[in-house]
Backbone atoms as SQL, in Angstrom:
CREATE TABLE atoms (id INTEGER PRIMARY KEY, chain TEXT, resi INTEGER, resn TEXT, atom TEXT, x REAL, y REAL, z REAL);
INSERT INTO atoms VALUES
  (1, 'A', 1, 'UNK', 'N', -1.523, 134.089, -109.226),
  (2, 'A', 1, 'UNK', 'CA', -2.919, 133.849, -108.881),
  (3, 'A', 1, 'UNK', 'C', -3.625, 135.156, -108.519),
  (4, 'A', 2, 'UNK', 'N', -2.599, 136.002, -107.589),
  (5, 'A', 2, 'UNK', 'CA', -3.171, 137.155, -106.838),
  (6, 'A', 2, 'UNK', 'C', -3.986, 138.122, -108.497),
  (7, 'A', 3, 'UNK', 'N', -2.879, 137.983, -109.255),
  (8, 'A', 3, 'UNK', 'CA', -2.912, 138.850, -110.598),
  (9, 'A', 3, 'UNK', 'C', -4.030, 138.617, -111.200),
  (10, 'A', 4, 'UNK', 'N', -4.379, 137.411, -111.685),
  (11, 'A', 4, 'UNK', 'CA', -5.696, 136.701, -112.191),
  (12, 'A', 4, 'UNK', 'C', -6.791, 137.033, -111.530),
  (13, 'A', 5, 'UNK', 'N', -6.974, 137.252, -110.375),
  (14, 'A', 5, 'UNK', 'CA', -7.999, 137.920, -109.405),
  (15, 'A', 5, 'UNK', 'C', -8.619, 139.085, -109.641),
  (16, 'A', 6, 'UNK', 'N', -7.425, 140.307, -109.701),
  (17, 'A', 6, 'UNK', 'CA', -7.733, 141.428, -109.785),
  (18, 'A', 6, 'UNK', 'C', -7.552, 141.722, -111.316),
  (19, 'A', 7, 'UNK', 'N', -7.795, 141.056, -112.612),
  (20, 'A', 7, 'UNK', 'CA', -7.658, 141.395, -113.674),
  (21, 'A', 7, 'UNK', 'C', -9.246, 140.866, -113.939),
  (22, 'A', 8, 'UNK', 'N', -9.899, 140.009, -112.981),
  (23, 'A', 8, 'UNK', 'CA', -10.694, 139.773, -112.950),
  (24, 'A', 8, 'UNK', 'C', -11.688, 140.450, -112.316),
  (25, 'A', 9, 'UNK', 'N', -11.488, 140.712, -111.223),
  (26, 'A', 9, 'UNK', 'CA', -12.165, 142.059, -110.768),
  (27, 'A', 9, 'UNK', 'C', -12.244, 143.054, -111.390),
  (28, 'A', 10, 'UNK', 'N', -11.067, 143.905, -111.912),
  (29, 'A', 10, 'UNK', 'CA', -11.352, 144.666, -113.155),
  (30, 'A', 10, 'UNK', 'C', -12.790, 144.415, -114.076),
  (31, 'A', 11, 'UNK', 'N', -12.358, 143.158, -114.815),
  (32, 'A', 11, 'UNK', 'CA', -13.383, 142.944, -115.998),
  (33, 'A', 11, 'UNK', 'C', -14.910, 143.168, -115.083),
  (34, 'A', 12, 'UNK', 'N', -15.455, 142.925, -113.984),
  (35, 'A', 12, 'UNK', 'CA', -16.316, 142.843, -113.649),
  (36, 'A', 12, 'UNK', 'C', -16.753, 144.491, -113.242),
  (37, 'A', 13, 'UNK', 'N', -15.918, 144.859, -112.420),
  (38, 'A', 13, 'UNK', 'CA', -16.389, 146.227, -112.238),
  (39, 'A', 13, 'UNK', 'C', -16.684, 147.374, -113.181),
  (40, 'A', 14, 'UNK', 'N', -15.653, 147.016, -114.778),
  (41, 'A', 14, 'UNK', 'CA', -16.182, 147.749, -116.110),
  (42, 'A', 14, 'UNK', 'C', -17.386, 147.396, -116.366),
  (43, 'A', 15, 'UNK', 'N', -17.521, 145.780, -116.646),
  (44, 'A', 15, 'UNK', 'CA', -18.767, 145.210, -116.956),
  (45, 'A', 15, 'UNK', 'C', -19.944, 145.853, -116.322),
  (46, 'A', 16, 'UNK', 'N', -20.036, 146.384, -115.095),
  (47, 'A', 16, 'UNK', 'CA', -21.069, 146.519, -113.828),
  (48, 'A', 16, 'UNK', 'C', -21.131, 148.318, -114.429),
  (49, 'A', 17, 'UNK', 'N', -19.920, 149.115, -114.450),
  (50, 'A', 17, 'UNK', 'CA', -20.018, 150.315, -115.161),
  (51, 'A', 17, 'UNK', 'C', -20.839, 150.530, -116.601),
  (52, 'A', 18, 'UNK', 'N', -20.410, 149.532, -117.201),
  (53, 'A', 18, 'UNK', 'CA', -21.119, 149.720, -118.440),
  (54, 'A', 18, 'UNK', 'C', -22.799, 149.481, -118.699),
  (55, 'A', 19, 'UNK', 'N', -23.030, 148.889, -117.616),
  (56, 'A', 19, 'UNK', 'CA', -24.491, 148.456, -117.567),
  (57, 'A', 19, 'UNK', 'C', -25.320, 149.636, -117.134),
  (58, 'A', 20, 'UNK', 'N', -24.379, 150.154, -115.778),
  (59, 'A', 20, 'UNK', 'CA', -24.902, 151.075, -115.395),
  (60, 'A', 20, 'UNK', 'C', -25.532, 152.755, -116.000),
  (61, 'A', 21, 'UNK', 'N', -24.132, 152.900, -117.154),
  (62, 'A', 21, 'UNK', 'CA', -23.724, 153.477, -118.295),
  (63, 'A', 21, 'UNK', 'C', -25.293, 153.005, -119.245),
  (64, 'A', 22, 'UNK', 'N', -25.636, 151.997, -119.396),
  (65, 'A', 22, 'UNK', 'CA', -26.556, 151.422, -120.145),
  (66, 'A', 22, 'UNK', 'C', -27.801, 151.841, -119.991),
  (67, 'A', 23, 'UNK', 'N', -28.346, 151.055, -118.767),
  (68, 'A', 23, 'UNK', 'CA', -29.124, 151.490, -118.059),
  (69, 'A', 23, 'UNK', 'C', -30.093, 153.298, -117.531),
  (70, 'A', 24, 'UNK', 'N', -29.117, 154.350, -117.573),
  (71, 'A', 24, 'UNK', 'CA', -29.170, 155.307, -117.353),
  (72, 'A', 24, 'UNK', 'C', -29.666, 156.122, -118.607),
  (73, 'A', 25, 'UNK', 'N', -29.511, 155.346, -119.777),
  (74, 'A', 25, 'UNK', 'CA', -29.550, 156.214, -121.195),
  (75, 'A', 25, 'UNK', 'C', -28.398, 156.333, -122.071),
  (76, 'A', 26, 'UNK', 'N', -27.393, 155.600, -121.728),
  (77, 'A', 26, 'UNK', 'CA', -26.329, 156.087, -122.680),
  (78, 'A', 26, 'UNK', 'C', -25.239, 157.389, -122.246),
  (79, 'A', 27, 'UNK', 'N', -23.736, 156.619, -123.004),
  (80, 'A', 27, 'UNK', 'CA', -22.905, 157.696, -122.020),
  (81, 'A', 27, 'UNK', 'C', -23.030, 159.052, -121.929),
  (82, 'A', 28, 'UNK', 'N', -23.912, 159.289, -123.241),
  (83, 'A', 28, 'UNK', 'CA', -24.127, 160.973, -122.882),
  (84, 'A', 28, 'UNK', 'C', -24.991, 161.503, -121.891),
  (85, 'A', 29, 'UNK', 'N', -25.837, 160.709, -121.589),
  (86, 'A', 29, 'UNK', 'CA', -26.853, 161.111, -120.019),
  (87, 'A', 29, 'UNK', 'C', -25.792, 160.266, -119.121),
  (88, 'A', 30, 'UNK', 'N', -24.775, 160.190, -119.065),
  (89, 'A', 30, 'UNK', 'CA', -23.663, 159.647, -117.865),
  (90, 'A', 30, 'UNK', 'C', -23.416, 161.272, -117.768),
  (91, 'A', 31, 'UNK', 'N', -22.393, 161.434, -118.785),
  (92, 'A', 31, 'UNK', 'CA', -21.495, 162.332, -119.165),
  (93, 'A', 31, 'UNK', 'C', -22.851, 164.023, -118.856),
  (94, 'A', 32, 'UNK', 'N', -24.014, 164.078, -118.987),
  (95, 'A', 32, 'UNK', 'CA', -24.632, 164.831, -118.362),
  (96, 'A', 32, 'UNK', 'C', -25.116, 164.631, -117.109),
  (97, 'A', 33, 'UNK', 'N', -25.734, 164.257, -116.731),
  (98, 'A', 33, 'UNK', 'CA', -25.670, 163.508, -115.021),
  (99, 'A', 33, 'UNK', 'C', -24.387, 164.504, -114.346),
  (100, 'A', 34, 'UNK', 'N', -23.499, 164.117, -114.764),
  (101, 'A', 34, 'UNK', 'CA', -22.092, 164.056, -114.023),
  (102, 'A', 34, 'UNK', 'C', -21.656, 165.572, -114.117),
  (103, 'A', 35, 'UNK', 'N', -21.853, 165.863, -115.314),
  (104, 'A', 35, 'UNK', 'CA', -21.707, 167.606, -115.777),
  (105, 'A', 35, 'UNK', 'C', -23.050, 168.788, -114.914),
  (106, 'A', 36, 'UNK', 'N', -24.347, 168.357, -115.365),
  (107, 'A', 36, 'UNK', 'CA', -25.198, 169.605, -115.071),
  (108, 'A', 36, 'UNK', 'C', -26.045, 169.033, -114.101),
  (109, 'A', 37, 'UNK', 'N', -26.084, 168.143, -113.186),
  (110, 'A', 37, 'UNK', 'CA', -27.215, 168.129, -111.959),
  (111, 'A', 37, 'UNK', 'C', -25.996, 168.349, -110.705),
  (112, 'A', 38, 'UNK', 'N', -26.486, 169.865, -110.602),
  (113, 'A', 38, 'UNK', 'CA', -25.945, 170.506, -109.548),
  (114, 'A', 38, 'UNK', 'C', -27.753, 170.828, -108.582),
  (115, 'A', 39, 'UNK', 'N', -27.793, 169.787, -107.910),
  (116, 'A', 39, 'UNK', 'CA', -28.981, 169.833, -107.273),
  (117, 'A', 39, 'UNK', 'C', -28.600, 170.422, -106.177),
  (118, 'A', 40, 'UNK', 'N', -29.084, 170.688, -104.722),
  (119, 'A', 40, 'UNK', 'CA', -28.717, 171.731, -103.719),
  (120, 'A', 40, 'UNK', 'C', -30.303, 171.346, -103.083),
  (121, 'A', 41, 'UNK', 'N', -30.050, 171.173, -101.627),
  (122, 'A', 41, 'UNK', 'CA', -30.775, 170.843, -100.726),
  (123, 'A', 41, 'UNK', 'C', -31.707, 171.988, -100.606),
  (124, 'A', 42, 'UNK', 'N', -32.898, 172.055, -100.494),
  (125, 'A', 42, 'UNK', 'CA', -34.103, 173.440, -99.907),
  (126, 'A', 42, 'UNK', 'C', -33.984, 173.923, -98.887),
  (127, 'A', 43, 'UNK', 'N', -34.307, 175.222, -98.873),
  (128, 'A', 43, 'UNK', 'CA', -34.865, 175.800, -97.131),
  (129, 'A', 43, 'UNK', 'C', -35.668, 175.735, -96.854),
  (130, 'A', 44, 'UNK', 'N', -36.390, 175.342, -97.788),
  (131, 'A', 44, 'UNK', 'CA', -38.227, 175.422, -97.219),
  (132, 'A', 44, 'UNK', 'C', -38.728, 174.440, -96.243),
  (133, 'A', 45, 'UNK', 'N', -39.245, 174.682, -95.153),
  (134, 'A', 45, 'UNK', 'CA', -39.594, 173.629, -94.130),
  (135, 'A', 45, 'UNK', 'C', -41.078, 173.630, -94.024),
  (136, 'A', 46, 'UNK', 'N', -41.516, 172.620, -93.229),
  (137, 'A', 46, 'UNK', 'CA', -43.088, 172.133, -93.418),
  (138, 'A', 46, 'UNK', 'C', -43.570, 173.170, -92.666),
  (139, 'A', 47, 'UNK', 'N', -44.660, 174.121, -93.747),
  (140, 'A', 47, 'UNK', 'CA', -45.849, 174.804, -92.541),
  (141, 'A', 47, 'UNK', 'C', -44.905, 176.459, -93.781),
  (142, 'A', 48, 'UNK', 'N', -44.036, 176.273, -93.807),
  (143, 'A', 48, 'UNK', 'CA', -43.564, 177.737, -95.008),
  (144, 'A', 48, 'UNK', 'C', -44.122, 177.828, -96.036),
  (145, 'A', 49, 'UNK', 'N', -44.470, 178.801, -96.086),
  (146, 'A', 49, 'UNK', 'CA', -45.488, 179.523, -97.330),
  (147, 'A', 49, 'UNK', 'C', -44.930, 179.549, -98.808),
  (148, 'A', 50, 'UNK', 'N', -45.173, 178.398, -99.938),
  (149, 'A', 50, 'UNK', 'CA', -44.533, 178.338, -100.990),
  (150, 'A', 50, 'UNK', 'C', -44.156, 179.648, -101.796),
  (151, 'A', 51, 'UNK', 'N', -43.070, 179.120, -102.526),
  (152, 'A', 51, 'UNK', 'CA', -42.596, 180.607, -103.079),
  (153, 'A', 51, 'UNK', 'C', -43.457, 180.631, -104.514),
  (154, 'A', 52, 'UNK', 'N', -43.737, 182.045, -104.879),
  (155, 'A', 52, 'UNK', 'CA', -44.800, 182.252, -105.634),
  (156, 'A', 52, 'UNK', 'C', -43.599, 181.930, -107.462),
  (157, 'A', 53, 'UNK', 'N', -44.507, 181.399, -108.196),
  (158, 'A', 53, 'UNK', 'CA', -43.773, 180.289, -109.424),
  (159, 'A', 53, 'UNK', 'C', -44.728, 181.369, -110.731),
  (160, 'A', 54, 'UNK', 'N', -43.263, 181.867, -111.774),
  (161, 'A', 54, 'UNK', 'CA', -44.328, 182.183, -112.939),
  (162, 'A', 54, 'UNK', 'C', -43.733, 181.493, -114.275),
  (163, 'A', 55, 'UNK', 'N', -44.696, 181.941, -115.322),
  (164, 'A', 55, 'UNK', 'CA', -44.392, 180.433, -116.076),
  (165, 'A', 55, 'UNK', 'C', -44.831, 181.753, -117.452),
  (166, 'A', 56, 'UNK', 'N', -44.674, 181.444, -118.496),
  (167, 'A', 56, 'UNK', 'CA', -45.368, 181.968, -119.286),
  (168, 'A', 56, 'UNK', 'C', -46.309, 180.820, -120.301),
  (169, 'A', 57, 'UNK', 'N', -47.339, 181.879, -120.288),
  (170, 'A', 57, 'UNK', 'CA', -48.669, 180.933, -120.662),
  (171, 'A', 57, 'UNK', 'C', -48.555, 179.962, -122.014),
  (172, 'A', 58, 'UNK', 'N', -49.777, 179.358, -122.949),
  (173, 'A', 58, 'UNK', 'CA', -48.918, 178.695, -123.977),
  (174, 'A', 58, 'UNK', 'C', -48.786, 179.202, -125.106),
  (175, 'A', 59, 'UNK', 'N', -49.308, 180.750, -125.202),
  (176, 'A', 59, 'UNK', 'CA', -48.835, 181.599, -126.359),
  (177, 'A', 59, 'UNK', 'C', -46.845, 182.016, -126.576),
  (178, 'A', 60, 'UNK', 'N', -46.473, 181.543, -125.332),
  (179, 'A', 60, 'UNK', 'CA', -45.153, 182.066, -125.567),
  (180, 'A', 60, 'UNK', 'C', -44.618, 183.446, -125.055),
  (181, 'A', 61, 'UNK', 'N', -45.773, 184.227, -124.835),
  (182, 'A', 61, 'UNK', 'CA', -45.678, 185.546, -124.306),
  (183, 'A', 61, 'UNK', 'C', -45.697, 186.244, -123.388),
  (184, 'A', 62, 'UNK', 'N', -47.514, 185.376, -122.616),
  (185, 'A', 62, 'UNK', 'CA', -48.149, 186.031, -121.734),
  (186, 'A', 62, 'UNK', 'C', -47.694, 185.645, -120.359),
  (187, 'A', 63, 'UNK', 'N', -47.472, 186.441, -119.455),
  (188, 'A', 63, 'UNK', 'CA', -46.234, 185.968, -118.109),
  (189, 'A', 63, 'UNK', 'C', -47.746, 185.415, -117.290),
  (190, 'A', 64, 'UNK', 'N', -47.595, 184.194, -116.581),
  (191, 'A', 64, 'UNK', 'CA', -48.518, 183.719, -115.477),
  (192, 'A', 64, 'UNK', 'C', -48.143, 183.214, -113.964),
  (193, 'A', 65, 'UNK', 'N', -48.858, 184.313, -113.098),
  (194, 'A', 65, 'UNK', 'CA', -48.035, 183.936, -112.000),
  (195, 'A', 65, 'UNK', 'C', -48.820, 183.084, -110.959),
  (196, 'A', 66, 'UNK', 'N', -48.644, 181.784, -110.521),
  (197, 'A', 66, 'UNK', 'CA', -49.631, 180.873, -109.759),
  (198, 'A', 66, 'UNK', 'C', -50.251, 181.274, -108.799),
  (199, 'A', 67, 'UNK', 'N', -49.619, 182.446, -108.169),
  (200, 'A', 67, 'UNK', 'CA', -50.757, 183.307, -106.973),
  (201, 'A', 67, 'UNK', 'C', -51.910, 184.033, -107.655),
  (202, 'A', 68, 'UNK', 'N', -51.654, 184.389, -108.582),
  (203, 'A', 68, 'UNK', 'CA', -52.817, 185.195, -109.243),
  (204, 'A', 68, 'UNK', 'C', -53.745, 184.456, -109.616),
  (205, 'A', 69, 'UNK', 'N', -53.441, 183.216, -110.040),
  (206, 'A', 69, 'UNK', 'CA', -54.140, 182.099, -110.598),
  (207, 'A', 69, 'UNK', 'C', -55.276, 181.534, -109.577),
  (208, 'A', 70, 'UNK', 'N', -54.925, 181.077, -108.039),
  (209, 'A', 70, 'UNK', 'CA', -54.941, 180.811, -107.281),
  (210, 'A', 70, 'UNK', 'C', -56.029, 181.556, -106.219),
  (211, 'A', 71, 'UNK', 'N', -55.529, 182.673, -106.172),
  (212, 'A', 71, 'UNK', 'CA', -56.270, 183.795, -105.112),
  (213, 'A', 71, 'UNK', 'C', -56.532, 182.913, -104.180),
  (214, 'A', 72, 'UNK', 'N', -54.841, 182.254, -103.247),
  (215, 'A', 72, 'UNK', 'CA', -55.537, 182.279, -102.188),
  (216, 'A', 72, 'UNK', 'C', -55.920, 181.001, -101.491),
  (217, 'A', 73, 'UNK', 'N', -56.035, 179.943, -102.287),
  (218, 'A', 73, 'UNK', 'CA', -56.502, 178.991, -102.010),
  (219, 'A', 73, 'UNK', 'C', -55.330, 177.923, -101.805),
  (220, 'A', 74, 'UNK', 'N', -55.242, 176.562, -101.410),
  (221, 'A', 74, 'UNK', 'CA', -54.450, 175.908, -101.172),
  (222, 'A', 74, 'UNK', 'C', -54.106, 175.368, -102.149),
  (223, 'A', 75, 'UNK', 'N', -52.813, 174.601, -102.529),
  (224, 'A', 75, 'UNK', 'CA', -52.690, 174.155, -103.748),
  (225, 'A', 75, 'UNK', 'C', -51.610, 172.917, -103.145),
  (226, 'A', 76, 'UNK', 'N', -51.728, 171.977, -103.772),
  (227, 'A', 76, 'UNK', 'CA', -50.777, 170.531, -103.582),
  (228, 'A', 76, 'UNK', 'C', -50.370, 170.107, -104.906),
  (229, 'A', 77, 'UNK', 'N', -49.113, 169.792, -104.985),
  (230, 'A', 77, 'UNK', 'CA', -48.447, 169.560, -106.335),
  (231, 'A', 77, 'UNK', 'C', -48.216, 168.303, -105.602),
  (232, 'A', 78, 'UNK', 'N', -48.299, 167.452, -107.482),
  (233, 'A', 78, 'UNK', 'CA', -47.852, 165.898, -106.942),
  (234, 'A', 78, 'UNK', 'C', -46.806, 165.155, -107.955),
  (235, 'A', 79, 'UNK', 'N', -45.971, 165.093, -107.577),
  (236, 'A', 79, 'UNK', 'CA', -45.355, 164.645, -108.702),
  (237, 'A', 79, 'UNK', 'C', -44.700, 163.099, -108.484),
  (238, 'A', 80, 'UNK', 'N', -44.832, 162.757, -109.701),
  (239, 'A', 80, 'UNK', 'CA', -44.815, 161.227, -109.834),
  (240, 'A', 80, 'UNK', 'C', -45.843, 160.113, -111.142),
  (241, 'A', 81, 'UNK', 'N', -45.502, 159.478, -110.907),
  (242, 'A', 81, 'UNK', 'CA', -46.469, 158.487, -112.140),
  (243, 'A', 81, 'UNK', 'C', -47.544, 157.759, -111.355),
  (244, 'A', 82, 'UNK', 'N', -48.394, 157.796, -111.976),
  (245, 'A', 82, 'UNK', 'CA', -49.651, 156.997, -111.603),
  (246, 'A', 82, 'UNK', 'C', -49.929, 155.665, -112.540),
  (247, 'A', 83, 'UNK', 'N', -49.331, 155.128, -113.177),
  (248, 'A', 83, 'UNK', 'CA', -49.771, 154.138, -114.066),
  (249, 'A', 83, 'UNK', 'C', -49.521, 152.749, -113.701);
């Protein structure tokens, strides 16, 4: 009986993996997930002066740095969906 239980538990906890597996995108966004999000907690605390971010523009070339952009003024990033 005990056996039937946990062969059963098994099937359920793959089942519950595979969804999850599902759900996420497919085993290769598992299998990345698991490989390259090496995320790491911030130092930055409330009231610290953001660190200055450069990007290059949409020619591909031209370097842009958000303080220059800015001069100065406050800036709030928001990230998330609005829909």
């Amino acid at each position: 009986m005990i056996k039937k239980i946990l062969i059963g538990l098994g099937v359920v906890a793959l089942l519950a993996l595979c969804g999850f597996t599902y759900m996420i995108g497919g085993p290769r966004n598992l299998i990345g997930m698991l490989r390259y999000d090496q995320r790491q907690e911030g130092t930055l605390k409330v009231g610290d002066r953001a660190p200055d971010v450069g990007l290059l523009a949409l020619d591909g070339a031209t370097p842009v740095r958000l303080a220059d952009r800015l001069a100065g003024k406050p800036t709030v990033l928001i990230f998330g969906s609005f829909t």
